[in-house]
N, C-alpha and C positions, 0 to 999 in steps of 0.2 A: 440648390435646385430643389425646389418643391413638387410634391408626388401628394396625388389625393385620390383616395380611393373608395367609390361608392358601395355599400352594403344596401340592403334590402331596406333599411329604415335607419341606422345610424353610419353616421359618417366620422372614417377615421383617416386622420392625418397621420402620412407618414416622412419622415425627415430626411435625406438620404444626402450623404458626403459620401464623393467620388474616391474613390483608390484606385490608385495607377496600374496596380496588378495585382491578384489573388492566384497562389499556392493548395491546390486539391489534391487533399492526399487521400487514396482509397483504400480500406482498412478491410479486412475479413470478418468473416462470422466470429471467427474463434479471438482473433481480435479485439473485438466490440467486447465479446463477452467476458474478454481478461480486465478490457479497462472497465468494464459494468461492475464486475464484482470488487474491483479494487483487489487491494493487496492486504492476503490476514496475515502479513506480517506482524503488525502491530498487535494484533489479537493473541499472536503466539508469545510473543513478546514478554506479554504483561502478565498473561500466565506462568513462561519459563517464572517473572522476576517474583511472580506470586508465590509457585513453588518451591524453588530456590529458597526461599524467605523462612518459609515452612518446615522444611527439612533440615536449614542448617540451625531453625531455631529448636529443635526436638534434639537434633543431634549435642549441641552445649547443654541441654537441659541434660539429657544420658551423661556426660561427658562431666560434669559439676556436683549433679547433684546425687545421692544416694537411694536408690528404689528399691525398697523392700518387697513390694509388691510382685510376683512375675506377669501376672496381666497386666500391670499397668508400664513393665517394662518393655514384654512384646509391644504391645500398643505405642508406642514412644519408638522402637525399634521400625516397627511396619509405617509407620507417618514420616519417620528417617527418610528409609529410605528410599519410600514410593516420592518423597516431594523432590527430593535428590536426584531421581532417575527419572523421573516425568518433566521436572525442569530444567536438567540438559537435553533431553530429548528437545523439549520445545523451542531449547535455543536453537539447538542445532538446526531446527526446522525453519526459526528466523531468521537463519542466516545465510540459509540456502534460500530461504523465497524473498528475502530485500529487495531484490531487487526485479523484479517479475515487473511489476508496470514499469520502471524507466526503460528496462530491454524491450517493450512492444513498442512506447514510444520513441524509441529510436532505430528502433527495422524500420518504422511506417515513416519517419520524417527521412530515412536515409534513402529511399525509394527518389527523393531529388536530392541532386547532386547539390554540394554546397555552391561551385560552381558557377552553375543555373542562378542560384538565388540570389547571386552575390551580382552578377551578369546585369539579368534585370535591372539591381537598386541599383548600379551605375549608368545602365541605357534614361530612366526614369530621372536621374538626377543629372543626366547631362544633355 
């Protein structure tokens, strides 16, 4: 089935394949705005694995090597263990927020019953 629709001076073709039935699922403000921003899980992520990295590679360095120096041991000491404590923090943080968009995305898809859906594709297919 063909659809043509006039504009002011150019004319655009529009193409349209019918579907037996369409599924409207109505979402919230605070909704919209979780799947808007996406999930910084990943963000936290790569941080925790950044810091992490950081920490346990200062801590072999104290651990191996011999430092004469006390500034440059505090220093190796303070990079320990802020990368070590900021990067379980941040796992911790990815671990708890993983999952934040699929839990919006399935409040708003479970608002229809699977039931319903299932109903439907056999009323349309028989």
């Amino acid at each position: 089935m063909k659809q043509t629709e006039n504009t002011s001076t150019d004319e655009i073709r529009i193409i349209r394949g019918k579907v037996d039935s369409l599924s409207l699922y109505e979402i919230t403000d605070n909704e919209l705005e979780t799947l808007e921003k996406g999930s910084p899980s990943s963000t936290y992520l790569n941080f925790a694995i950044f810091l992490l990295s950081v920490g346990f590679s200062f801590l072999v360095s104290l651990l191996t090597a011999k430092i004469e120096s006390m500034k440059t041991y505090i220093a190796f000491m303070i990079f320990t263990v802020i990368g070590i404590l900021a990067g379980v923090i941040l796992l911790v943080l990815w671990y708890r927020e993983r999952r934040s968009i699929s839990r919006v995305i399935k409040k708003i898809k479970g608002r229809i019953p699977n039931t319903e859906i299932m109903k439907e594709d056999n009323e349309s297919l028989g």
